[in-house]
PAMIVO-588740 format. One record per residue (C-alpha): x negated, y, z negated. Coordinates in steps of 0.001 Angstrom, whole numbers. Example, Ala and Ser with C-alpha at 12.3 -4.5 7.8 and 13.67 -1.06 7.14 Angstrom:
<<-12300; -4500; -7800>>
<<-13670; -1060; -7140>>
end
This chain:
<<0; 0; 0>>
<<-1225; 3578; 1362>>
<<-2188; 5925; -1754>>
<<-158; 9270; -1439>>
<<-2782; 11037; -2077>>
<<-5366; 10237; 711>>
<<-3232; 11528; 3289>>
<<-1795; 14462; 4063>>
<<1894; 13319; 3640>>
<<839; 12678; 280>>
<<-333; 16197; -584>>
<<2848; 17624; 520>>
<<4414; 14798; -1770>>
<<2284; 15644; -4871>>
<<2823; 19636; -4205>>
<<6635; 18952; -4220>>
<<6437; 16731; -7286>>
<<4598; 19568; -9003>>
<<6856; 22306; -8161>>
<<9926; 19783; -9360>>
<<8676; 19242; -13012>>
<<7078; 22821; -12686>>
<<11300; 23851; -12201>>
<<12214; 21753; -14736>>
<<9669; 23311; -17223>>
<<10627; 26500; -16496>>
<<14397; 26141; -16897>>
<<14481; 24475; -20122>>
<<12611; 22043; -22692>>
<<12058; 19023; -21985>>
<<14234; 15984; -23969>>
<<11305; 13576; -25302>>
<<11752; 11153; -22657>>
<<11142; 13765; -19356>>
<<8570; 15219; -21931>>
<<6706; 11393; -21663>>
<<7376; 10680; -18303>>
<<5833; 14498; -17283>>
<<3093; 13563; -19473>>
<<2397; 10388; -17669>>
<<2620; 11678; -13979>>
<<-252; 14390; -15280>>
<<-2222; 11632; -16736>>
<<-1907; 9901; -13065>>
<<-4440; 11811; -10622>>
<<-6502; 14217; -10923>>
<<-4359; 16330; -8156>>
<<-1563; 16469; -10143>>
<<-2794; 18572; -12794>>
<<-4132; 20787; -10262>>
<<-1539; 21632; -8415>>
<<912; 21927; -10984>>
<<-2152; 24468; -13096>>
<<-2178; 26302; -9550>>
<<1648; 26716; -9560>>
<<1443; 28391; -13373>>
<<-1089; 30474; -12257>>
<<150; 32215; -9720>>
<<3695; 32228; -11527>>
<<1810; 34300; -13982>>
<<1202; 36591; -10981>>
<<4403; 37024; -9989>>
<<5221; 39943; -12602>>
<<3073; 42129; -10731>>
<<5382; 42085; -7543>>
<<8249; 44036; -7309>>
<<11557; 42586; -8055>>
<<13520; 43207; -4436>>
<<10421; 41267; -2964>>
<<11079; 38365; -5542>>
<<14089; 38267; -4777>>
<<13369; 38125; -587>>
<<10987; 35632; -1520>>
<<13541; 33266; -3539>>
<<16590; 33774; -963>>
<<17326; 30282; 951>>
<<20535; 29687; 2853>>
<<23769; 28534; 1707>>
<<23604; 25233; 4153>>
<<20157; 24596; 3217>>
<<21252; 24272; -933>>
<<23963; 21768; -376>>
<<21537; 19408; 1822>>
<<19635; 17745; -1353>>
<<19657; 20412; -3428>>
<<17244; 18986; -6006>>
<<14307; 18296; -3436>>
<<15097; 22079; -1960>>
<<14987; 23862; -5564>>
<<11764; 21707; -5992>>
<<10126; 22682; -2513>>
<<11530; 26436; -2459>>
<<9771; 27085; -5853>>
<<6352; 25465; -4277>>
<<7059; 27873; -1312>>
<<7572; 30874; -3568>>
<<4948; 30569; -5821>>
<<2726; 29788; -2418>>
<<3775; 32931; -495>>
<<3934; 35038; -3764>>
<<414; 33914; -4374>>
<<-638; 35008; -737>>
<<989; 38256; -942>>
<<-947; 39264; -4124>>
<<-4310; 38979; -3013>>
<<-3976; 39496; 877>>
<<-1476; 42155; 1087>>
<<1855; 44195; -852>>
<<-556; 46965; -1368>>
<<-3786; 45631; -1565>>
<<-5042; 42710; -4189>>
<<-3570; 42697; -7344>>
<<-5414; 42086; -11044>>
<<-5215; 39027; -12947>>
<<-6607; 38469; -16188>>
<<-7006; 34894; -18132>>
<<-9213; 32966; -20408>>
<<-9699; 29682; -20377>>
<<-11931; 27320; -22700>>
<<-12170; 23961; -23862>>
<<-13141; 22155; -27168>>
<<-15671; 19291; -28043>>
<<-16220; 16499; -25635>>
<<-13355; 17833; -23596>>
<<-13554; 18649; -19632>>
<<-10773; 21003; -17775>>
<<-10167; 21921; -14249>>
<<-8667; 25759; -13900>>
<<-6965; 26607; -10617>>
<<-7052; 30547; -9810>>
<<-4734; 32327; -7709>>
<<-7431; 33252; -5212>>
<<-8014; 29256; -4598>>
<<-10912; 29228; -6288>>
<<-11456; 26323; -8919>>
<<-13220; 25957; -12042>>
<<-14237; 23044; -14136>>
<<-15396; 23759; -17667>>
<<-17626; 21635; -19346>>
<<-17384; 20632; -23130>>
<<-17454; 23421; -25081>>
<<-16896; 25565; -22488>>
<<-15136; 29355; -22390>>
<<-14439; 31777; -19606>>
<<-13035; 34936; -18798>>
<<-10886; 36355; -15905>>
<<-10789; 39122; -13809>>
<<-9580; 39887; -10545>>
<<-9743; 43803; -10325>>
<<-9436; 45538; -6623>>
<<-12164; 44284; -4364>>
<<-14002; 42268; -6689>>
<<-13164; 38852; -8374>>
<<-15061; 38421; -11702>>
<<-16028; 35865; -14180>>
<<-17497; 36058; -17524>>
<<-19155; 32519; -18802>>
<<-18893; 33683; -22554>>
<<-20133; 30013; -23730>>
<<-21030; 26608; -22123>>
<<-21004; 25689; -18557>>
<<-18817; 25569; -15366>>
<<-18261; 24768; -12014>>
<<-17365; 27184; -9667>>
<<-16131; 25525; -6089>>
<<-14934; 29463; -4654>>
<<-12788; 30056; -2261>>
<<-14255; 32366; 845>>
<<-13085; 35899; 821>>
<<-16278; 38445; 2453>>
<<-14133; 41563; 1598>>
<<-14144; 40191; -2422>>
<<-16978; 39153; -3860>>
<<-16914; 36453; -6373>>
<<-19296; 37253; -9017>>
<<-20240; 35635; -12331>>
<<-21676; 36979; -15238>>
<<-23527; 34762; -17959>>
<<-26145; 36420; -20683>>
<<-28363; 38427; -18785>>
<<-27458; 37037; -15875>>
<<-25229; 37307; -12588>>
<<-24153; 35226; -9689>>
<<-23036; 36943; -6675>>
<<-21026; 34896; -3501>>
<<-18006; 35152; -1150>>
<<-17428; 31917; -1143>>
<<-19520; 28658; -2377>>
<<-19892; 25689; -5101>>
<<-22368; 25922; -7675>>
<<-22802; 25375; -11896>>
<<-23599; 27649; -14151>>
<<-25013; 26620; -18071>>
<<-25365; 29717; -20633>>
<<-27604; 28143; -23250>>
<<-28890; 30421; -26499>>
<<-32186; 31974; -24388>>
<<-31507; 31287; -20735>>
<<-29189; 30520; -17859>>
<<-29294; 28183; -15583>>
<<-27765; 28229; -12179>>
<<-27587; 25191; -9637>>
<<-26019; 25421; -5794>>
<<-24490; 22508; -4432>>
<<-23254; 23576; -1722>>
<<-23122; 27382; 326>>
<<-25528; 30221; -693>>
<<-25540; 32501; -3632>>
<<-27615; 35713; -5041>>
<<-28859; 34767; -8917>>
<<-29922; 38767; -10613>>
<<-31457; 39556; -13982>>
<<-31276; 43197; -15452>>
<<-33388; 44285; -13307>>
<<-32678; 44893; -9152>>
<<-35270; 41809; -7779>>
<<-32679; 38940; -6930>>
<<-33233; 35311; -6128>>
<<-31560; 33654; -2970>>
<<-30678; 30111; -3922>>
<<-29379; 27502; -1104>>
<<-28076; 23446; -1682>>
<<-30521; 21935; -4166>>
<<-32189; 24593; -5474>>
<<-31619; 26007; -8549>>
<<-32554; 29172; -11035>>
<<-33209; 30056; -14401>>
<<-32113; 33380; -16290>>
<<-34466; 34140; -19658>>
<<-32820; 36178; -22323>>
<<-35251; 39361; -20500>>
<<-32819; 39212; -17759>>
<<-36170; 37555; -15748>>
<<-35288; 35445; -13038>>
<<-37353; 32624; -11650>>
<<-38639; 31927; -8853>>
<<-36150; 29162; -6795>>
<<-37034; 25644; -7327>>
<<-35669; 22258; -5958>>
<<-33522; 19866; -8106>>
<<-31472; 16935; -7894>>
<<-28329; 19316; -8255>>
<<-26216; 16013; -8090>>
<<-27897; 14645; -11385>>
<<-27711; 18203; -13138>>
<<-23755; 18067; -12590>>
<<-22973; 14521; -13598>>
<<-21590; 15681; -16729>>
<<-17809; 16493; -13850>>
<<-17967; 12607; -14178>>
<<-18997; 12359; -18006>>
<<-22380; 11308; -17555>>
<<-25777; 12102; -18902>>
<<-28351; 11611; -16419>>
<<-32182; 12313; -17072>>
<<-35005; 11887; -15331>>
<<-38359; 12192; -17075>>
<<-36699; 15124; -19157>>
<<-38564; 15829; -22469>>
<<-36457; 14589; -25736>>
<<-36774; 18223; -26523>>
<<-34125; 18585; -23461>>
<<-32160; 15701; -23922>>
<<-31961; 16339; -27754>>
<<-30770; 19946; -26652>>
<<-28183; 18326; -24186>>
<<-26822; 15665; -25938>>
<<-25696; 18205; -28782>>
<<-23290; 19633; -26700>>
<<-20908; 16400; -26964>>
<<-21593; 16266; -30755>>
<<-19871; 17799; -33758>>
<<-23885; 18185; -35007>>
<<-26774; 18995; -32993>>
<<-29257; 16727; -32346>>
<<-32998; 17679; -32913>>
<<-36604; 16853; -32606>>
<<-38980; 15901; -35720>>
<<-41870; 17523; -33965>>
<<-43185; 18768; -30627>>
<<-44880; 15585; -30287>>
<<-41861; 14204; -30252>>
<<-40254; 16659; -27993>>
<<-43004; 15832; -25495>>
<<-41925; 12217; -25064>>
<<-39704; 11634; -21605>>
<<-36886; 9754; -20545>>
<<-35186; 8415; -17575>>
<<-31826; 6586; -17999>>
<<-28265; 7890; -17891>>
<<-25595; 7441; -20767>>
<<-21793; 8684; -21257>>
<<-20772; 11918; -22929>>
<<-18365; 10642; -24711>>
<<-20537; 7764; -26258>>
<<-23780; 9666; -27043>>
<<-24380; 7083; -30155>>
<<-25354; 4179; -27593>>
<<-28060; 6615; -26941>>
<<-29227; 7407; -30152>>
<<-29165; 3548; -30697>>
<<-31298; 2875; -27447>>
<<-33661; 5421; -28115>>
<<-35913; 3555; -30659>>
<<-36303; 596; -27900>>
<<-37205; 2659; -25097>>
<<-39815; 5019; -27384>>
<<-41927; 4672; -30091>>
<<-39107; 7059; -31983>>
<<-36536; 6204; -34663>>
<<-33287; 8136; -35915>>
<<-32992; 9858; -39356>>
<<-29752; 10977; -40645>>
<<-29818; 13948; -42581>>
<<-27660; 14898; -46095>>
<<-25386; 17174; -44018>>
<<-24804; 14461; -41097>>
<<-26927; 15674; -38433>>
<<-29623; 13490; -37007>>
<<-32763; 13922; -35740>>
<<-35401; 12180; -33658>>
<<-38761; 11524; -35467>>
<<-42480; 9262; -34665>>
<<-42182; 5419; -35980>>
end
């Protein structure tokens, strides 16, 4: 049996199933039972929760247009209701939300603002669709801010790291700011990580302009990558295996020949307590292997076997990696 959602047929089926329970949200609560079952079909792929996250968003948008053109927009003919009214209601809110959306940022006026925040907690991952098109996936621990203003579209990455996958537009740049640091495209994918003293940005795919406080910028490409310090300094492009560097969109660790000072640094940001180093001997040692972030004890067990280390738990519950 054909999976809806490898064809095209079965995007227009998902994006009508979306703007259904999106309907049904918006008219009333949901009993316990629709409030399971709405759960579920979330829980199902991956492309539900985005389109019905795209449909809030730009319903959010909608109070910025004026009310005769909402009411243009929702208008549908008599003989059109009465032919299965339920499936109509479902597609005509998809089709409002979808020309509403398109209205607001290429034309009525000019593009209008939108302002959001999204974040996430420990050891939790989230996919945020924008009105633009644009898409973001936080990582654990993760927080950003929104806002389209005029001719620009702008993020702040306040904490953590993301995934920007951004949606082309030369007439508004996309640009995000992290520390002392800020990306600059029109349209692109890349990740950006604000640690405590630098940030670190890695293209995947497209181009983009990485600048410090000062005016000297760096042009990164696919596979090369960039690093921020907390001078607003910006180094010079280097190659990396951007693929590795992003496995955490499919909850993996993956290092190769990093320095336990690294992966002690990374693994805290799936714990509820960091993770350090006994000494910069220790911090020296590499490792190659790749492990789950939501199981980051298997690691801390597998350590001792692959180096001469051991773990030490301290009083408060935080561990840390010393010599045996």
């Amino acid at each position: 049996m054909m999976d809806n959602h490898d064809c095209a047929c079965g995007q227009t089926t998902v994006r009508d199933e979306a703007a259904l329970w999106f309907s049904r949200v918006q008219d009333a609560p949901l009993n316990p039972g629709d409030q399971q079952r709405f759960n579920a079909w979330l829980a199902q792929h991956p492309q539900h929760r985005d389109e019905y996250q795209l449909l809030q968003g730009l319903w959010r948008a909608t109070e910025l247009v004026p009310k005769a053109r909402l009411q243009a927009l929702c208008a549908t003919p008599p003989t059109q209701l009465k032919r299965r009214p339920l499936l109509q209601y479902a597609v005509a809110a998809s089709v409002l939300v979808v020309a509403v959306g398109f209205g607001l940022f290429n034309g009525l006026g000019g593009p209008a603002s939108y302002r959001a925040e999204f974040s996430t907690v420990l050891g939790e991952r989230r996919q945020v669709s924008l009105p633009d098109g644009s898409l973001i996936e936080l990582n654990s621990r993760s927080q950003v801010r929104v806002n389209f203003q005029g001719d620009q579209r702008r993020i702040e990455l306040t904490q953590g790291e993301a995934m920007f996958n951004v949606a082309h537009d030369s007439s508004r740049p996309f640009v995000v700011a992290a520390g002392t640091g800020q990306v600059t495209v029109t349209g692109t994918r890349f990740d950006v990580r604000r640690d405590a003293q630098e940030t670190r940005v890695v293209v995947e795919q497209g181009r983009v302009k990485v600048q410090g406080h000062d005016s000297e910028f760096v042009s990164l490409t696919a596979g090369l990558a960039t690093r921020v310090d907390a001078q607003g300094r910006v180094a010079p492009a280097r190659a990396v295996d951007a693929q590795a560097l992003t496995a955490w969109r499919s909850g993996k660790l993956v290092f190769n020949d990093a320095s336990l000072s690294e992966v002690a640094a990374e693994v805290s940001r799936y714990r509820q307590r960091p993770l350090t180093v006994g000494s910069v001997a220790v911090g020296n040692l590499r490792l190659s292997s790749v492990f789950k972030t939501d199981n980051t004890e298997t690691l801390l067990k597998a350590l001792p076997s692959i180096l001469p280390v051991a773990i030490r738990t301290r009083d408060d519950g935080s561990q840390e990696i010393i010599a045996r």
